[in-house]
Every structure is written in structure tokens, then in C-alpha cells.
C-alpha positions as YAML, in Angstrom:
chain: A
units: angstrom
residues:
- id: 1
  name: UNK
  ca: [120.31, 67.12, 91.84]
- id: 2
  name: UNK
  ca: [121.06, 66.91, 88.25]
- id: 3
  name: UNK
  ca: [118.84, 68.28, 85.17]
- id: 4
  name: UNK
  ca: [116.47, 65.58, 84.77]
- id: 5
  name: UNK
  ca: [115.36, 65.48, 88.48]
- id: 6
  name: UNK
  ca: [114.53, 69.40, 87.70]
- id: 7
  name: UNK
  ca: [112.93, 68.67, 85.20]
- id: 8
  name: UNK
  ca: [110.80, 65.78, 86.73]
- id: 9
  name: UNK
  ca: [110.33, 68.51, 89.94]
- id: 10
  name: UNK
  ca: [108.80, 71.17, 87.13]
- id: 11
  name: UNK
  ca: [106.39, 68.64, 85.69]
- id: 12
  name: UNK
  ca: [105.12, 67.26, 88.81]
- id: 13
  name: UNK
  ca: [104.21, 71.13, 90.13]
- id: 14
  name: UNK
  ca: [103.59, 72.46, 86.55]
- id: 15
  name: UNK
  ca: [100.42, 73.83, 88.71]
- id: 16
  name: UNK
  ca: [102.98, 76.46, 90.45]
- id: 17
  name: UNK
  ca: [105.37, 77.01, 87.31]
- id: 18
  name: UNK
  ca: [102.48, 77.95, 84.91]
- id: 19
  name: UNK
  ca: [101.25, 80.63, 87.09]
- id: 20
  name: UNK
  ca: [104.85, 82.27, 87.88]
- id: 21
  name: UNK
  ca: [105.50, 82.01, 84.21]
- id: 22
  name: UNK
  ca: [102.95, 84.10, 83.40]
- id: 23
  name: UNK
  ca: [103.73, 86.07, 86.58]
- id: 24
  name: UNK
  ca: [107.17, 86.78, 85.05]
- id: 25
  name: UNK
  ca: [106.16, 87.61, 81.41]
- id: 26
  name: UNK
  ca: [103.50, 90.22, 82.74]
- id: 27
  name: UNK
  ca: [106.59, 91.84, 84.56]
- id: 28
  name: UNK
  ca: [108.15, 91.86, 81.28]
- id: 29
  name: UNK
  ca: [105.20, 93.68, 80.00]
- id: 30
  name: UNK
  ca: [105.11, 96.12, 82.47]
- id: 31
  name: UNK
  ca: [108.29, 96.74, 81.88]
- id: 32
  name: UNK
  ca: [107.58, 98.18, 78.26]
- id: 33
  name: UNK
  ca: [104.76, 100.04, 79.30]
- id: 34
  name: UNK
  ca: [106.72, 101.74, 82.83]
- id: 35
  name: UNK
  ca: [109.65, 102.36, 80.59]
- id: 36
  name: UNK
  ca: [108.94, 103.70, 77.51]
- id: 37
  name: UNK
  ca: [111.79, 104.26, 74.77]
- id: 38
  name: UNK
  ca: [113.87, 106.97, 74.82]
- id: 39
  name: UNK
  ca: [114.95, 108.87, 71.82]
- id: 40
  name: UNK
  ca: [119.03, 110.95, 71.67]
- id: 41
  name: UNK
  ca: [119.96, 113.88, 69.51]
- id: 42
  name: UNK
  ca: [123.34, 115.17, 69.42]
- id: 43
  name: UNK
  ca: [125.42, 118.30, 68.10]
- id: 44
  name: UNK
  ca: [128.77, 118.79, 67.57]
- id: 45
  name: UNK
  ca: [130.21, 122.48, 67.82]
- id: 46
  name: UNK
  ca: [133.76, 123.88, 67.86]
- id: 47
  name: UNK
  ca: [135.08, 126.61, 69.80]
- id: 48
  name: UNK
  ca: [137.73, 129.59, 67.05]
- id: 49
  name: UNK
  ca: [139.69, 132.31, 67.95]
- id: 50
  name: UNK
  ca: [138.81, 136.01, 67.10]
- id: 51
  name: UNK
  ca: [139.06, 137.63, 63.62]
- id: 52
  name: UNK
  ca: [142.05, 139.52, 65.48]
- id: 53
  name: UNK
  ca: [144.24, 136.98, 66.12]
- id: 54
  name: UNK
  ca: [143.49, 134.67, 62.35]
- id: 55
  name: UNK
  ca: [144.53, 138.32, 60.47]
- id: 56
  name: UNK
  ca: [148.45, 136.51, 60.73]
- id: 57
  name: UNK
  ca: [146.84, 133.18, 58.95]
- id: 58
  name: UNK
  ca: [145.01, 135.04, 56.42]
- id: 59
  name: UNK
  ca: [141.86, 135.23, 58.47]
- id: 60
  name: UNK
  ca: [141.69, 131.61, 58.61]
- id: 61
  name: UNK
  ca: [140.18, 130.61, 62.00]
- id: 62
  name: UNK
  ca: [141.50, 126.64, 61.95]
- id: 63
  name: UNK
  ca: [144.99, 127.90, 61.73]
- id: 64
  name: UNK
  ca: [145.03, 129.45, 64.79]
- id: 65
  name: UNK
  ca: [144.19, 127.32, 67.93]
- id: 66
  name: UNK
  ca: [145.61, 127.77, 71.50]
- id: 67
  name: UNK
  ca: [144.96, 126.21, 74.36]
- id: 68
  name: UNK
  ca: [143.07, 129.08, 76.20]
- id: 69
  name: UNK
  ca: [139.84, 127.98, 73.63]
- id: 70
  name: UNK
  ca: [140.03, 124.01, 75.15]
- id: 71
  name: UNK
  ca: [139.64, 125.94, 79.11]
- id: 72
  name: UNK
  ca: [136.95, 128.38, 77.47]
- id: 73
  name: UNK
  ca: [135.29, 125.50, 75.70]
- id: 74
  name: UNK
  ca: [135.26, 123.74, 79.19]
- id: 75
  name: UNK
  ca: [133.78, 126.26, 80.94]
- id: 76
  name: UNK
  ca: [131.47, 126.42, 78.37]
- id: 77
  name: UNK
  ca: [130.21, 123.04, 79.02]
- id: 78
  name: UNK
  ca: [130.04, 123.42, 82.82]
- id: 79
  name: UNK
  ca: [127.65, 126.36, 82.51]
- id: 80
  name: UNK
  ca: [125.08, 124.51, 80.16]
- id: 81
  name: UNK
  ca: [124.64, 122.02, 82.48]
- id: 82
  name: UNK
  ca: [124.06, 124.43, 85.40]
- id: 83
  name: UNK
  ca: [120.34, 124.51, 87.02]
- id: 84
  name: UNK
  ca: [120.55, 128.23, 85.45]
- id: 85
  name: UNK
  ca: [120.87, 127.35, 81.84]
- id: 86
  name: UNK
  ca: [118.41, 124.32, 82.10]
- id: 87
  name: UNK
  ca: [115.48, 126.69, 83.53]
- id: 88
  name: UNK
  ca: [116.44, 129.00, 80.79]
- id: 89
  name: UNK
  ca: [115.71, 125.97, 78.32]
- id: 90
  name: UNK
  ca: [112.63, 125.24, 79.51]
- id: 91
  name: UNK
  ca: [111.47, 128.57, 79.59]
- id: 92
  name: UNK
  ca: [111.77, 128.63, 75.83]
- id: 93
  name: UNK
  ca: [110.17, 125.32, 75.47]
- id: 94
  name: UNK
  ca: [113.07, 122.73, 75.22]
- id: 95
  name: UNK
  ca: [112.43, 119.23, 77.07]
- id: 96
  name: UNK
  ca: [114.16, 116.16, 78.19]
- id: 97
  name: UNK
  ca: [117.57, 115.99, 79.45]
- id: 98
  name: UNK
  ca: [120.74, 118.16, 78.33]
- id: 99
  name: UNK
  ca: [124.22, 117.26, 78.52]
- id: 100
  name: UNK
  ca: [127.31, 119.17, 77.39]
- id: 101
  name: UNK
  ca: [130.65, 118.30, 78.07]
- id: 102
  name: UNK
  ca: [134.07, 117.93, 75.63]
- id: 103
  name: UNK
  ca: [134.03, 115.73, 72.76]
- id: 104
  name: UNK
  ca: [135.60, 112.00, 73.85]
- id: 105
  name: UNK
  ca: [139.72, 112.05, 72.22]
- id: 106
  name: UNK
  ca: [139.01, 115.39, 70.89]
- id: 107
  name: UNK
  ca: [142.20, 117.29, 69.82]
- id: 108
  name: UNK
  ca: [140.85, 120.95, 69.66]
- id: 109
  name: UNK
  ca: [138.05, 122.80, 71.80]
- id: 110
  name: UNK
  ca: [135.18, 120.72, 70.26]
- id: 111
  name: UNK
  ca: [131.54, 120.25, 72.39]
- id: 112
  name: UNK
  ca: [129.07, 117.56, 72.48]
- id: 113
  name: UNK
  ca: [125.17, 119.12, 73.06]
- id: 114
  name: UNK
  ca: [123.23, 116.39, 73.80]
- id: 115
  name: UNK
  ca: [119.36, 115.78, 74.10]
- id: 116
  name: UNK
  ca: [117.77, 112.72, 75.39]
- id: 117
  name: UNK
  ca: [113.65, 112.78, 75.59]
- id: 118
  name: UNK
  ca: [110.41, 110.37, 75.31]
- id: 119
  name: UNK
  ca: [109.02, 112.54, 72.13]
- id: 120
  name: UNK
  ca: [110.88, 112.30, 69.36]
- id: 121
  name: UNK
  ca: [110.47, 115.34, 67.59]
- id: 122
  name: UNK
  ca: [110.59, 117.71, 71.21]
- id: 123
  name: UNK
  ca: [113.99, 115.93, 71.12]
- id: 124
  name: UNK
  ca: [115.26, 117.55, 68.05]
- id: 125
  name: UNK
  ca: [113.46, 120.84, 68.50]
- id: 126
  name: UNK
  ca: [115.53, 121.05, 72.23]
- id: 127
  name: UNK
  ca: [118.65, 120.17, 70.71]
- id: 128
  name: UNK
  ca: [118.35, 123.14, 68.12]
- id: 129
  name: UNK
  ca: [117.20, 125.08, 71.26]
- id: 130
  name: UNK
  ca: [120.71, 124.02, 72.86]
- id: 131
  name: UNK
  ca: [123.10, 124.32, 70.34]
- id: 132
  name: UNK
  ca: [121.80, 128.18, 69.70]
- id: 133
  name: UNK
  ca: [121.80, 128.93, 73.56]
- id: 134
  name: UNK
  ca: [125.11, 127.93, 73.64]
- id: 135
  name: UNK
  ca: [126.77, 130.46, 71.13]
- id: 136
  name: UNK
  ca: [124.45, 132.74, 72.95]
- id: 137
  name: UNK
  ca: [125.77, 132.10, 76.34]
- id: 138
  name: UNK
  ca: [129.53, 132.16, 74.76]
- id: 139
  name: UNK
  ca: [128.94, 135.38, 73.83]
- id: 140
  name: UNK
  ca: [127.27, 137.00, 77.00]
- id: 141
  name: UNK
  ca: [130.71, 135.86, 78.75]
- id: 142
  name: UNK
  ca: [132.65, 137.79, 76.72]
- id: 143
  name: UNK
  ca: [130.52, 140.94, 76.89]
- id: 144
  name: UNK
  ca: [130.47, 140.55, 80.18]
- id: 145
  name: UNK
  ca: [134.08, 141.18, 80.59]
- id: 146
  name: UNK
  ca: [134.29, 143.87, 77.90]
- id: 147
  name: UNK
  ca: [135.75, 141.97, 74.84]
- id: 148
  name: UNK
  ca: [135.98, 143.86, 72.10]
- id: 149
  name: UNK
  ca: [134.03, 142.43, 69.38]
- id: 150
  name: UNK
  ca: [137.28, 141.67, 66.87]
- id: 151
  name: UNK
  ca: [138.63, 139.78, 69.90]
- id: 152
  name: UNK
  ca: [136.17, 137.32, 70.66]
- id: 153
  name: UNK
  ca: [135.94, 134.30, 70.39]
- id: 154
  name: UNK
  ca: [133.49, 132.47, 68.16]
- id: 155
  name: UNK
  ca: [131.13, 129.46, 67.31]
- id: 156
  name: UNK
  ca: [130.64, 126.88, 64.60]
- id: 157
  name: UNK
  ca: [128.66, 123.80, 64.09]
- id: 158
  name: UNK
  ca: [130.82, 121.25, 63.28]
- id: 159
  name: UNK
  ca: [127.43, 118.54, 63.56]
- id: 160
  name: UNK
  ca: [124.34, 120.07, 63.34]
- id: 161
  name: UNK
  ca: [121.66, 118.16, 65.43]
- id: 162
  name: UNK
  ca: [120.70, 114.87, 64.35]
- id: 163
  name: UNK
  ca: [117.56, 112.98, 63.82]
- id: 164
  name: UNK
  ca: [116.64, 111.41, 67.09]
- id: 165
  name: UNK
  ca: [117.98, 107.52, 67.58]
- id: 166
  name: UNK
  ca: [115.89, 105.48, 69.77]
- id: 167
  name: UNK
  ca: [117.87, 104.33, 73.13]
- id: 168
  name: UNK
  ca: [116.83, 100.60, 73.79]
- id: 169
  name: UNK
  ca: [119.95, 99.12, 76.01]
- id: 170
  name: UNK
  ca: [118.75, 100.64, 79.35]
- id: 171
  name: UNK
  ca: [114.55, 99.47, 78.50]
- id: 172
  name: UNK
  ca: [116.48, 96.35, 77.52]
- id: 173
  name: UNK
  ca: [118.35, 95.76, 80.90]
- id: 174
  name: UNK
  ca: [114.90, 96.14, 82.44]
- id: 175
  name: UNK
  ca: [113.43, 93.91, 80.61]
- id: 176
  name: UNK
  ca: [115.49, 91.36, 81.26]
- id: 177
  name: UNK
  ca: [115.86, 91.78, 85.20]
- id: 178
  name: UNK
  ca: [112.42, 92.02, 85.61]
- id: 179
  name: UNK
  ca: [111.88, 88.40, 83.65]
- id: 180
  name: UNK
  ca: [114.98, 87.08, 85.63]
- id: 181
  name: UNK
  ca: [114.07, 88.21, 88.52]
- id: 182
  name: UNK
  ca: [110.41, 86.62, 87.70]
- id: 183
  name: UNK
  ca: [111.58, 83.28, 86.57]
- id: 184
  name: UNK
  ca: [113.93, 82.82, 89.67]
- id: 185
  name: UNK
  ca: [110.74, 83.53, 92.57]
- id: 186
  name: UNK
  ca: [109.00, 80.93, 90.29]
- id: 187
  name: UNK
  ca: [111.62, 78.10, 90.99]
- id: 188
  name: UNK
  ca: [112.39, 79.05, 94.15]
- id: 189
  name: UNK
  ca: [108.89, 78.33, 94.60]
- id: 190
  name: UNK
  ca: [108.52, 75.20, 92.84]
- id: 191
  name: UNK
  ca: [111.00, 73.30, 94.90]
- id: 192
  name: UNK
  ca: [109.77, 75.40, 98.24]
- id: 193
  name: UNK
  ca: [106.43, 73.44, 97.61]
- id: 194
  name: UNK
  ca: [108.09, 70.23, 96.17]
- id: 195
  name: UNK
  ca: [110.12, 70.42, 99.41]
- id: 196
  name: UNK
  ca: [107.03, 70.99, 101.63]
- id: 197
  name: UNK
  ca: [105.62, 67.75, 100.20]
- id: 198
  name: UNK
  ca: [108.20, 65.66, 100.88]
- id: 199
  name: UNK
  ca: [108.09, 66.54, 103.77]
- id: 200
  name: UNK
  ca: [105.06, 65.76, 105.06]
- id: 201
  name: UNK
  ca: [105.00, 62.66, 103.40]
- id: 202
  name: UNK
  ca: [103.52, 60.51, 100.36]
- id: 203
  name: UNK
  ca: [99.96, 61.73, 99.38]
- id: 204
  name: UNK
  ca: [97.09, 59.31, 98.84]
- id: 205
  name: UNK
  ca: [97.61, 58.71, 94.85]
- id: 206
  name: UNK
  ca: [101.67, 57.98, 95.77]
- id: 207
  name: UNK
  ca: [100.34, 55.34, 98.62]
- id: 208
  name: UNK
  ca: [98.16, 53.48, 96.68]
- id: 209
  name: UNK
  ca: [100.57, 53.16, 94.21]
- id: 210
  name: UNK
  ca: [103.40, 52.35, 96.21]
- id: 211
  name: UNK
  ca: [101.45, 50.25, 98.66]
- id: 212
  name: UNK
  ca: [102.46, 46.30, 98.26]
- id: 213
  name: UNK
  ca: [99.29, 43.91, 97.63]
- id: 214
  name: UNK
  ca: [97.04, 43.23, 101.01]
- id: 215
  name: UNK
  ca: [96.72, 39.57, 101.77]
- id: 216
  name: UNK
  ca: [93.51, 38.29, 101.69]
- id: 217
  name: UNK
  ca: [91.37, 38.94, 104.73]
- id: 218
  name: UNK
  ca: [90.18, 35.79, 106.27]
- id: 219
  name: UNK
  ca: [86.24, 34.86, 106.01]
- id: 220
  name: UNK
  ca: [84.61, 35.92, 109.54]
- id: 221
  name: UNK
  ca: [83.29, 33.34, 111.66]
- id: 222
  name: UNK
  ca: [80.30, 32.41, 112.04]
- id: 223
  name: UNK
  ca: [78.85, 33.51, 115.04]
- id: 224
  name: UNK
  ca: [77.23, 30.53, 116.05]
- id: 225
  name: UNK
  ca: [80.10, 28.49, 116.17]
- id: 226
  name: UNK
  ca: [82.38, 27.91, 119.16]
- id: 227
  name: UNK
  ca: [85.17, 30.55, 119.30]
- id: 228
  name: UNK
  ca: [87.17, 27.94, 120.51]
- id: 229
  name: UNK
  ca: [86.92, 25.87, 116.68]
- id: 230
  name: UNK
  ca: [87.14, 29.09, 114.93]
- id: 231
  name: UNK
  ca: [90.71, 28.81, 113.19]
- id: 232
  name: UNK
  ca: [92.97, 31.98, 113.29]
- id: 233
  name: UNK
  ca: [93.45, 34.27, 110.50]
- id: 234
  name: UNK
  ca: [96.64, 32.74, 108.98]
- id: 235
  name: UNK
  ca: [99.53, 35.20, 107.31]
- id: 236
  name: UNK
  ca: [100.13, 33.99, 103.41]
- id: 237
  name: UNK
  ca: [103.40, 34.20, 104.35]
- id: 238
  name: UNK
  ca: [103.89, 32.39, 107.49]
- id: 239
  name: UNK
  ca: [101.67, 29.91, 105.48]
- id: 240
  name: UNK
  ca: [104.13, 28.91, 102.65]
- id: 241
  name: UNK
  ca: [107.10, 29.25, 105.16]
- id: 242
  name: UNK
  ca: [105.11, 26.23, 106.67]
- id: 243
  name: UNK
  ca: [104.77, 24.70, 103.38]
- id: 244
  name: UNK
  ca: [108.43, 24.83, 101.98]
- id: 245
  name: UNK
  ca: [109.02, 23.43, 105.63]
- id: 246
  name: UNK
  ca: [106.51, 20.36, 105.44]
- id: 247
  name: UNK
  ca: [107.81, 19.81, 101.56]
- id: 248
  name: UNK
  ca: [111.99, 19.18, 102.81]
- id: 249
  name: UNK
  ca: [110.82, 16.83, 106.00]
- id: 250
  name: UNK
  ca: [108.45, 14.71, 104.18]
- id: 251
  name: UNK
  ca: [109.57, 11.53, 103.49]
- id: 252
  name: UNK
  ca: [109.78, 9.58, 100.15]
- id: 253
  name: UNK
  ca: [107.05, 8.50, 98.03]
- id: 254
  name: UNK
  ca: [107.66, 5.00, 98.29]
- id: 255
  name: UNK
  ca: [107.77, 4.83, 102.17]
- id: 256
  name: UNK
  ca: [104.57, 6.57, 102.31]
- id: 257
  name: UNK
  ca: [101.06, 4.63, 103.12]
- id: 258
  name: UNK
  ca: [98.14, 4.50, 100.98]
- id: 259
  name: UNK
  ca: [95.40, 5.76, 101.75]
- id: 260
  name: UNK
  ca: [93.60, 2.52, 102.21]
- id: 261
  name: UNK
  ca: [96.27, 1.49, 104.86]
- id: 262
  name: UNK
  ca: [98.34, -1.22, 103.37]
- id: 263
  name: UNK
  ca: [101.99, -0.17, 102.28]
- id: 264
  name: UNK
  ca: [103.44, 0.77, 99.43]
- id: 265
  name: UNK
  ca: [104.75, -1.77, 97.05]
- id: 266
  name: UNK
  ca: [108.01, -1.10, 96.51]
- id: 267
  name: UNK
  ca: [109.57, -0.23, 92.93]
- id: 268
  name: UNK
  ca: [112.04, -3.03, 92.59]
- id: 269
  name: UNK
  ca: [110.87, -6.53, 92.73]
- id: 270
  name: UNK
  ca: [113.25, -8.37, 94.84]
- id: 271
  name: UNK
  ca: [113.13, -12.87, 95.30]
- id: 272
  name: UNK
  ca: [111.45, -13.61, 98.25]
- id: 273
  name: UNK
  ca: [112.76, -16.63, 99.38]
- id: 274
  name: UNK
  ca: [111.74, -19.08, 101.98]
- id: 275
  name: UNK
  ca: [114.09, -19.18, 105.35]
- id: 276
  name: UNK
  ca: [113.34, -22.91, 107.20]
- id: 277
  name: UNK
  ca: [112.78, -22.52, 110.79]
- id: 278
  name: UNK
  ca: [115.23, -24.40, 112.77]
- id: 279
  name: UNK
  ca: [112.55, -26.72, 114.42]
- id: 280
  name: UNK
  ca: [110.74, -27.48, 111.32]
- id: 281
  name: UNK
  ca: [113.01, -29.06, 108.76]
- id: 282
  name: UNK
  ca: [112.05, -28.72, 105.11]
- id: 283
  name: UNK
  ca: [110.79, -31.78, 102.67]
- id: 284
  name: UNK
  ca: [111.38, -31.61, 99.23]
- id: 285
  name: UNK
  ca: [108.46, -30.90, 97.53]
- id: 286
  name: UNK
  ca: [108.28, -27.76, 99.41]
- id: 287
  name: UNK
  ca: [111.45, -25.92, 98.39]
- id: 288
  name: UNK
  ca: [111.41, -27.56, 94.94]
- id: 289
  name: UNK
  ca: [114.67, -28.83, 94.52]
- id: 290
  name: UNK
  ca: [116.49, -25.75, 96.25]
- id: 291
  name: UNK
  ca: [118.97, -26.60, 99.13]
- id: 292
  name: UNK
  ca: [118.50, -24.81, 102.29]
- id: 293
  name: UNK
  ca: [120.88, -22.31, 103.18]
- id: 294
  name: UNK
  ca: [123.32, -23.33, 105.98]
- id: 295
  name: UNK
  ca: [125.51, -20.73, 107.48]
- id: 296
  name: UNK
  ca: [128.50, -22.56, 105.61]
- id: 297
  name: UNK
  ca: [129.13, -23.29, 101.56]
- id: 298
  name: UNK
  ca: [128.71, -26.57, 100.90]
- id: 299
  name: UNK
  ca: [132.20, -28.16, 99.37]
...
């Protein structure tokens, strides 16, 4: 089947495209309303070591970096996400969805505090709320375990949260499966039904249109007459079978009678010319001045 038969299918049962047309742009609608958009804030903070061990660099924190803050940093990250530290969010009023984990091709102990909400501005206000539970929690580990407070380690914002972006790819995707998905159950039933009708045959326009013209019927008979004498219904074309057959074996024109009975004269005048009967011999006056003919040439 190649496009223009598809096409020719669509137009023929426009009456079951239209409707899953429409079927598949009010998917599409509910789509946007189902899914509404989703707005993304995101920090950026950075894990230095203690006053103690920057007094060799001057006090300079981004001199000194060791390895030991990338694990801490890590572990960090793991905690935020716990069930723990999202309970504790809530509790003080932050909403949507948090995510911490270590910055992508980062090359120090650097953290990505991520917010992803519906409401805009509850978006930025939990991301504040994360990025200052954070340094909180980073602290409470180290107090937990005694750390004197010139030895611990410490927090910066690198990013501070920014203004919410609006997330469109994944109400996008929907979008677009949902109108897919819509315009596919609307051809597969166009040619289901186009299929069906084929199948069952022609319909009453397509037969009178494709019928081939009826002969004419013959006149009925009348009923007094003899049913004997009553002369068959003849088929036109059995009729001018009988005619081109009558036209090849009838003979010439000029060997046919007239219609008063004598014959035909023919086309070409030939002399007539008087044969003497052997018993009755011929005077002259009568064949004036021709000779009879003998059967030989006279010398």
C-alpha cells in the first residue's frame, strides 16, 4: 500500500479519523493539565579543612585540600538524602524533592543541593532550607565525635540557590506519547473499519455505480393473447450476435429480389444476342444482316 492509497483510505472514513483526532489532541490536553510544570533550584557548596590545618598556608582554606574532605563530602550527601533528613525538611516547611550528591567532574569536595517542586517560589525557599541544613548536619557529625572546634571541618557556598528554571522535557515526553499513542489507535482503526468493509462487500452507493447498464426489459404480454404467439424476451446481446451473423451470410445486392418479385437488373448491360434453334433456321430480315454462329470460324 503506498501513500496515496492511505490517503484515499483516510478520506473515505474521515467519519472515524475526525473523531480519533480529536480523541488524541484531548489526550494531549490532559496531558498539560495531569502534568503540570515543574520548577529546579540548585546550590553549589564546597567542603574546607579546619583553621588548624590552613595555619601552614597562612590560614588560607583553598590551599589545603586532602582527600579525607571528598569521603566526608560523600557522606555528606548520602545523609541528606536519607528518609531522616527529608522528614527533618518538611518539618521546617521545605517541599518538593531533594537531591544531594557530588558535583559531576568535580576536582575537590564540592556538593550539588538540589530542589525540584510544582510552586515556584516553595522551590527556592526549600533550597535555602537545604543548603543551611546541610552545614548544620556537617557540623552535628563532628560534635558528635568530639572535634575540637579549630579542627573541624567547614562550609561555603560556592552557588547560592538559584531562581527556579521551569523543567519542560519530561511534560514534553508526555505530551508527545500521549498524541502518538492517540494518533496510532486512530489509524489502526481507520483501516480496521476500511478492512471490515471490504470485507463484507460493495455497499449500495458502490453497486449502483459500478453496476453495468440493465437491458431493456421486454413489454409484458398481453394476457389475452395465446402464450403460444407471445415472443420470448430476447437478450440485446444475443440479438446483435444474430445480426453481425445475418449481415456476413447475406448475399449481394444485386442477386437479391425486389420486393415486387421480378429480379434485379443487373449493373452491367451485356448484348443479348439471338441463338437460332437448330430446327428453325433463320431468314434474313430477322438477324439483320448478322451471320449465325456455327461452332466453326468461317475461312
Amino acid at each position: 500500500m503506498d501513500l496515496a492509497e492511505i490517503f484515499r483510505v483516510m478520506r473515505r472514513r474521515w467519519y472515524v479519523l475526525l473523531p480519533g483526532l480529536l480523541l488524541a489532541a484531548g489526550l494531549t490536553f490532559a496531558v498539560t493539565v495531569v502534568v503540570p510544570v515543574t520548577y529546579q533550584s540548585q546550590s553549589t557548596v564546597v567542603l574546607l579543612n579546619s583553621q588548624k590545618a590552613t595555619k601552614a598556608y597562612d590560614g588560607n582554606p583553598f590551599l589545603s585540600t586532602q582527600t579525607s574532605l571528598t569521603g566526608m563530602a560523600d557522606s555528606l550527601a548520602r545523609n541528606l538524602n536519607s528518609d531522616v533528613s527529608v522528614r527533618e525538611l518538611k518539618s521546617r516547611g521545605a517541599s518538593g524533592t531533594f537531591e544531594a550528591k557530588l558535583a559531576d567532574n568535580a576536582q575537590g569536595p564540592l556538593l550539588w543541593l538540589t530542589v525540584t517542586g510544582t510552586d515556584k517560589k516553595a522551590v527556592l525557599t526549600s533550597d535555602r532550607l537545604l543548603t543551611a541544613y546541610a552545614k548544620e548536619r556537617l557540623k552535628e557529625f563532628q560534635e558528635q565525635q568530639s572535634v575540637d572546634q579549630n579542627a573541624m571541618i567547614r562550609m561555603s557556598t560556592i552557588v547560592s540557590p538559584q531562581t527556579p528554571a521551569a523543567q519542560t522535557k519530561t511534560r514534553l515526553e508526555y505530551m508527545i506519547m500521549a498524541g502518538g499513542a492517540g494518533f496510532v489507535l486512530t489509524m489502526v482503526a481507520v483501516f480496521y473499519v476500511e478492512a471490515r468493509k471490504r470485507s463484507q462487500g460493495p455497499t449500495a452507493g458502490e453497486e449502483l455505480a459500478s453496476a453495468p447498464e440493465e437491458a431493456t426489459p421486454a413489454p409484458d404480454p398481453d394476457p389475452d393473447s395465446d402464450p403460444a404467439t407471445v415472443p420470448a424476451p430476447v437478450d440485446p446481446a444475443k440479438e446483435s450476435v444474430v445480426e453481425e451473423t445475418l449481415a456476413i451470410r447475406r448475399p449481394p445486392s444485386w442477386t437479391r429480389s425486389r420486393e415486387d418479385g421480378s429480379a434485379a437488373e443487373p449493373t452491367t448491360q451485356r448484348p443479348v444476342m439471338a441463338v437460332a434453334s437448330a430446327a428453325e433456321p433463320l431468314d434474313e430480315e430477322s438477324t439483320h444482316g448478322h451471320r449465325p454462329r456455327t461452332g466453326q470460324r468461317d475461312r
